[in-house]
N, C-alpha and C positions, 0 to 999 in steps of 0.2 A: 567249205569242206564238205558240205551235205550234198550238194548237189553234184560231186563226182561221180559218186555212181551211178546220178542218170548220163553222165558225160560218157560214161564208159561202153552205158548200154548204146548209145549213139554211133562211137567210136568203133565198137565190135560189130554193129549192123552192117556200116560203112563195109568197114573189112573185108566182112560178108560177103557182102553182095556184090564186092569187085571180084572178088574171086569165081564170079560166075561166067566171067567172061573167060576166065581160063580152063577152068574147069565144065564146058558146057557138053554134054555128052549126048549118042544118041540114046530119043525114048527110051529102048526098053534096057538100054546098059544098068550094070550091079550102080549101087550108092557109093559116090565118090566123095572120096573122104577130104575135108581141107584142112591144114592144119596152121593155127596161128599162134605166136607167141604173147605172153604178159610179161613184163617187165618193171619192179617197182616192189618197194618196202614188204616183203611177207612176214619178216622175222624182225624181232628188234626196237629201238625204241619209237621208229616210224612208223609201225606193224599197222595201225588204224589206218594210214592213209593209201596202203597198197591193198590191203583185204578190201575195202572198199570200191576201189576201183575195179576189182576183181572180182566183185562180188555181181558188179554191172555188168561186167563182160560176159560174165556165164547166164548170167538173165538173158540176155540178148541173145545169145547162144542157143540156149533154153527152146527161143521161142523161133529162132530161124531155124532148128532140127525139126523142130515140129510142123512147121512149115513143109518142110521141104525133105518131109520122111520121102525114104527111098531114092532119095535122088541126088542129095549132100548130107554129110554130114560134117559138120563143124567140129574141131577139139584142140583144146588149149595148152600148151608148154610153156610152163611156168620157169622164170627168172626172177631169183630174190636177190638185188641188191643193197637192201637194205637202206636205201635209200644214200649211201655213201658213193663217192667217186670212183674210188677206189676198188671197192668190190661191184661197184657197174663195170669197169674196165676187165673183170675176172671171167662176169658171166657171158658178155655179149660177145666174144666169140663162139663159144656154144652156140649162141643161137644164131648167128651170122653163118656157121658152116654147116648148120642142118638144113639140107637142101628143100626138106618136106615144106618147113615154113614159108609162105609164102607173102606176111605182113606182122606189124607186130604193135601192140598197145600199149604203149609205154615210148622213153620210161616216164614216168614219176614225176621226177626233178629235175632242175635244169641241170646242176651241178652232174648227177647222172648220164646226162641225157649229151653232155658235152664228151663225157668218157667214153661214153656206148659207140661216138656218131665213128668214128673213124672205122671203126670195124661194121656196120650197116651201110656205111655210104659206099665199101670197096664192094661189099655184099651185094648192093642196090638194094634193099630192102627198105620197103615202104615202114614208116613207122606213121604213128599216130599218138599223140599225147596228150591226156588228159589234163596235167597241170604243169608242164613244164614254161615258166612262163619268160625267161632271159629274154629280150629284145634280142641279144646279139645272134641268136639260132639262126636265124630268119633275116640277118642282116647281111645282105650282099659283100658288104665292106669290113667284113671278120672274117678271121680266121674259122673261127667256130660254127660257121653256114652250117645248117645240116641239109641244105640244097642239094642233088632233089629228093632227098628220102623222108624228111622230116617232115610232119605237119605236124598241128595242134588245134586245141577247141577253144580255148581259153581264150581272154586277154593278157597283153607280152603288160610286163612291168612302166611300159609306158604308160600306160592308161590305169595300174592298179593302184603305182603310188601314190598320182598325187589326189586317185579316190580315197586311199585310208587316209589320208591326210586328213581330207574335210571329214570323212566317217570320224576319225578319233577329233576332230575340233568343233564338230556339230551342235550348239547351243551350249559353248562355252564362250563366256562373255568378254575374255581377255585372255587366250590363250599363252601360252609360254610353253611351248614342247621342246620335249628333249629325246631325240632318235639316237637309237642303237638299232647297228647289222649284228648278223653272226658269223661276218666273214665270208657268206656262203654266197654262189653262185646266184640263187633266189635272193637273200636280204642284202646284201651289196647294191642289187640291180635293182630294187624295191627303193630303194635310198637314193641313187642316184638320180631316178625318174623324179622323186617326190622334192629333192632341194629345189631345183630353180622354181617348182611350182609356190613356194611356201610366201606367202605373206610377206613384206616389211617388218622387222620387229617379234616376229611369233615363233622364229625358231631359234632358241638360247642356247644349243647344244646341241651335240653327235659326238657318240662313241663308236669305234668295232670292238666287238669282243668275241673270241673263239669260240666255236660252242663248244669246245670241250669244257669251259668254264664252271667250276663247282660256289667261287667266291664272288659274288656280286657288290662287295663292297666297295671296291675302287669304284666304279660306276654309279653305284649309289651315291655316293658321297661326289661327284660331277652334278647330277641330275640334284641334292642339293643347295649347290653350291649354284645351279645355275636357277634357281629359282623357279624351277618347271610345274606345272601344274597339270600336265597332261605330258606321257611319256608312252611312245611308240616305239616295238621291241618286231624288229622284222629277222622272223626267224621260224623256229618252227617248238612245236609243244613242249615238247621235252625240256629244251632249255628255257624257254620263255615260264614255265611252270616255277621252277625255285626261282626263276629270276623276279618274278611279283611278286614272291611268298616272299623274300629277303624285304625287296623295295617296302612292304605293308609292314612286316614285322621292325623296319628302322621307321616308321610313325608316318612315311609318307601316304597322304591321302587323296590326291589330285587322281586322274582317269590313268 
């Protein structure tokens, strides 16, 4: 999560300086202005991980105006979807029919990033994302292609699961995990990367559970029952937060 916002400063450079090929003007012309979109959690209980990213964008921003005083200028049109599907599918017309924009960083999340795509791919509108990580974006053989407007910085869910896998079993001497999703576009696809990777014998259990979920006791009482000793919650802060304060507060003590 830390290192998003230098992703972002990357991502907004990028942006940058493709735009110079559109906008390349002669010498002594006024300062032309470019304008690009953000897209991604500002408000809510995602709020961390879109200021963040946005915080990179306008650093980068920052330093290509100063660059390139008098001659571009760069400025940013902000979209909060709060990291939800649903309200990505609200904002990204807005930003799909403003013609000013000419690229956009975001969104977010994949779940996001799947709502948004229909309305930037009719748009053409180049996108960039810092953590949206589904395999299936970028999968020729989905529906959910964001071909060719989509790109990303990240690694897709292929390569992250069945890293948290070994991150959470690392110098434990007999693992027994037990994985829960959140149902969500990101933990679904984090889970499905990570089973086939998993050991003989080391994985005792999976759950999905909604993130709207307040009660983590059905779960709890899976995890155990299945004897786990290490439990891996692919989700995001918010829910993941009471969900270890419950697991700790019913005496479990494994990772």
């Amino acid at each position: 999560m830390k290192k998003r916002g230098l992703i972002s400063v990357a991502t907004a450079t990028a942006l940058a300086a493709t735009s110079l090929v559109v906008f390349a003007p002669a010498s002594n012309a006024a300062t032309k202005t470019i304008t690009i979109a953000f897209q991604g959690p500002l408000t809510g209980e995602e709020a961390s991980v879109g200021q963040d990213e946005l915080a990179g964008m306008k650093y980068a921003i920052k330093l290509f105006n100063k660059k390139n005083k008098g001659k571009y200028k760069v400025k940013v049109v902000q979209a909060d979807d709060q990291g939800d599907p649903a309200q990505s599918a609200k904002v990204a017309p807005g930003i799909a029919s403003n013609k000013k924009i000419i690229g956009l960083v975001g969104a977010a999340y994949s779940g996001a990033t799947i709502a948004a795509l229909p309305y930037y791919k009719q748009r053409g509108l180049p996108m960039v994302s810092p953590s949206a990580t589904r395999v299936s974006i970028t999968d020729p053989a989905d529906g959910n292609i964001g071909f060719p407007v989509f790109h990303r910085v990240v690694p897709t869910d292929k390569v992250q699961g069945p890293a948290l896998f070994k991150l959470a079993t690392k110098g434990v001497s007999s693992p027994k995990v037990f994985i829960v999703d959140d149902q969500s576009a990101y933990g679904v696809g984090l889970v499905d990367y990570m089973k086939p990777t998993i050991p003989a014998g080391q994985g005792v259990g999976f759950d999905s559970v909604s993130d709207k979920t307040t009660d983590w006791s059905a779960t709890i009482a899976k995890v155990k029952t299945a004897g786990a000793n290490v439990v891996i919650y692919t989700g995001y802060f918010p829910q993941a937060a009471p969900f270890f304060k419950q697991l700790r507060d019913s005496g479990y003590t494994g990772i």
